[in-house]
C-alpha positions in Angstrom: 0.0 0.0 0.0 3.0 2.2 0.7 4.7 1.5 -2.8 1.1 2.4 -3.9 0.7 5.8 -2.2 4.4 6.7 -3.5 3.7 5.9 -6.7 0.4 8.5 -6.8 2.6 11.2 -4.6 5.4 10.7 -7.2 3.0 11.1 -10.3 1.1 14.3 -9.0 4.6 15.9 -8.7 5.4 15.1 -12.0 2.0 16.6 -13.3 2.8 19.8 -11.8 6.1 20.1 -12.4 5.0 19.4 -16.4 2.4 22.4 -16.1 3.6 26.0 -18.2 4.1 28.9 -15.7 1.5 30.9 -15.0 1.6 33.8 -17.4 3.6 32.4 -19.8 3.1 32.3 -23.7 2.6 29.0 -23.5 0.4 29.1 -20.2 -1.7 31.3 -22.0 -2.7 29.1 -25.0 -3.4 26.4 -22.8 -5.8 28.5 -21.3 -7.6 29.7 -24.4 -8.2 25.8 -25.2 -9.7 25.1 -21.9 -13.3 25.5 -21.7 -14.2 28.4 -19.9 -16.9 27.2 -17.8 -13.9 24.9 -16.4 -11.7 28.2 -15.6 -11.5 28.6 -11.7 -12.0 32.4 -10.6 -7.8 32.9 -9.7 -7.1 31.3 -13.7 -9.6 33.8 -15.1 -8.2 36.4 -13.2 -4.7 35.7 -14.3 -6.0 35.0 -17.7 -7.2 38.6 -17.8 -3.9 39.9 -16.2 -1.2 38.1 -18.2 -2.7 37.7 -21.5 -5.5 39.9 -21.9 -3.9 43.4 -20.4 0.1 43.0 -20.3 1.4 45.8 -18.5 4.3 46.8 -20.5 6.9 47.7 -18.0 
């Protein structure tokens, strides 16, 4: 059961650790595939910060 619970812990890093940075090109795209309705309220709010109004420094 150990080996089993590892295995999951091990996977789920690897998941995130495969996931774009938030704000990123890439990031971005992802998010424009994703269904909206599926968008939590901190993604859309990102969504509108990164890739909708970039504050040019």
């Amino acid at each position: 059961m150990k080996k089993v619970l590892a295995l999951v812990a091990l996977t789920g890093l690897l998941l995130v650790g495969c996931a774009p940075e938030v704000g990123s090109k890439k990031w971005c795209k992802a998010m424009e595939a994703k269904p909206k309705g599926d968008w939590t309220a901190n993604e859309a709010k990102d969504f509108a910060k990164y890739c909708l109004f970039k504050a040019e420094d």
